[in-house]
N, C-alpha and C positions, 0 to 999 in steps of 0.2 A: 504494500500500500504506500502508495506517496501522498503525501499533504505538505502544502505550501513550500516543498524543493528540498524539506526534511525528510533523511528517510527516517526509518522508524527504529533504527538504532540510533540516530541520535536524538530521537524522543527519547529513546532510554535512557541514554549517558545523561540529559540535561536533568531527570526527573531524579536519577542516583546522588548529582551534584545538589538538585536543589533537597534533596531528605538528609545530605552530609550535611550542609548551610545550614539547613532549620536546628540538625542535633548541636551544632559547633554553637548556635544563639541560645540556646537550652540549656548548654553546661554552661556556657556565661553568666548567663542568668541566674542557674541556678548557685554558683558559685557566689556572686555576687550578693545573692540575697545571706549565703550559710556566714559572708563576711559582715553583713549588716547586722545580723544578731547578736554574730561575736561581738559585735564594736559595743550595743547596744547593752549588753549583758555584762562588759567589762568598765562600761562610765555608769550604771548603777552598782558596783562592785567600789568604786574609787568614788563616787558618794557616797555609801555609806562607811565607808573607810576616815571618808571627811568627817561626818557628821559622829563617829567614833571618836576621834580625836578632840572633837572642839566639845562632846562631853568630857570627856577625860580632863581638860584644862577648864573647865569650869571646875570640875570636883575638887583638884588640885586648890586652881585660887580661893574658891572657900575654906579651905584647909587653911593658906597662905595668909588669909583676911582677917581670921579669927586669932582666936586663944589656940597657940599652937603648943600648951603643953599636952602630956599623953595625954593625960587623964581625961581635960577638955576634948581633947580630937577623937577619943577614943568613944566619948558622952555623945559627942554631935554626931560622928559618923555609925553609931552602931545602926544595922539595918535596921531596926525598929524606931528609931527616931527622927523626928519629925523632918529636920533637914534633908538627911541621905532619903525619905522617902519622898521626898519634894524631887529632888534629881530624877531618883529613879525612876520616879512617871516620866519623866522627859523622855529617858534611856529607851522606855518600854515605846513609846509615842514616837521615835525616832528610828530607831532600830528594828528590822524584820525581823520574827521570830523570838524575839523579848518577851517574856510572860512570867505568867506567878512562879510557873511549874519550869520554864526550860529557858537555859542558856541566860541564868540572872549574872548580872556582874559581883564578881571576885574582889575585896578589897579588906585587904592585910595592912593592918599597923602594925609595926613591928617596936618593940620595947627603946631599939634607936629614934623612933620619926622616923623608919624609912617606910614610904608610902608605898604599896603596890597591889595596882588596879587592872583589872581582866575586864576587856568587855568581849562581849563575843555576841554575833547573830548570825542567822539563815535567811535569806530569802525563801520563798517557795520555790523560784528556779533553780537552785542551788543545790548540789549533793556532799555539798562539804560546805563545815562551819567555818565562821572566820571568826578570828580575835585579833586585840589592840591590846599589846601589854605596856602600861606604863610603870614605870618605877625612880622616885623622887626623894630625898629625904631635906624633911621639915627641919632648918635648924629657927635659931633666935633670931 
């Protein structure tokens, strides 16, 4: 069969080229998209990394601000007490996977003033935890 001075092998050839074309825009494509998630997945990763740290340095300066002997730091920070429970809402409010039950922040005063604070969360996308370890010690 002829049509239009084409024979019908190179209908074929053009129609092999044009289903290679279409696949070679497909894996771009799809390639493309598998890098848009990573990006996407890795600056809420480094937000809340951010927002990790600017708690941690708030916890810290109210340490700093106040009565930094033991006894007092030891009074204001215990987790039952009204200050560290003010933070802690933030923490929870902030932070993915913060709850009463999982992944609470770690915070050790040690007999020195040296201060050191764990925070840790999960996203839902997430199959590994993260933490912020900070560690500071209080003098006069």
């Amino acid at each position: 069969m002829y049509v239009s001075g084409l024979s019908s092998r190179n209908i074929g050839s053009a129609l092999i080229e044009s289903l290679l074309a279409l696949l070679v825009f497909v894996v771009g494509l799809l390639s493309l998209l598998i890098l848009l998630t990573s990006t996407l997945k890795q600056t809420d990763n480094a937000r809340y990394r951010t927002e990790a740290s600017l708690l941690a340095s708030d916890l810290v300066s109210r340490m700093w601000s106040g009565d930094r002997s033991l006894d007092a730091l030891r009074a204001r920070f215990d987790p039952v007490a009204e200050e560290y429970q003010q933070w802690l809402t933030r923490v929870q409010a902030s932070l993915p996977g913060v709850t009463q039950d999982k992944n609470q922040p770690n915070l050790v005063i040690d007999d020195t003033r040296t201060v050191s604070l764990t925070l840790r969360w999960q996203a839902a996308s997430d199959t590994a935890q993260h933490q912020l370890v900070v560690v500071t010690r209080l003098t006069d």
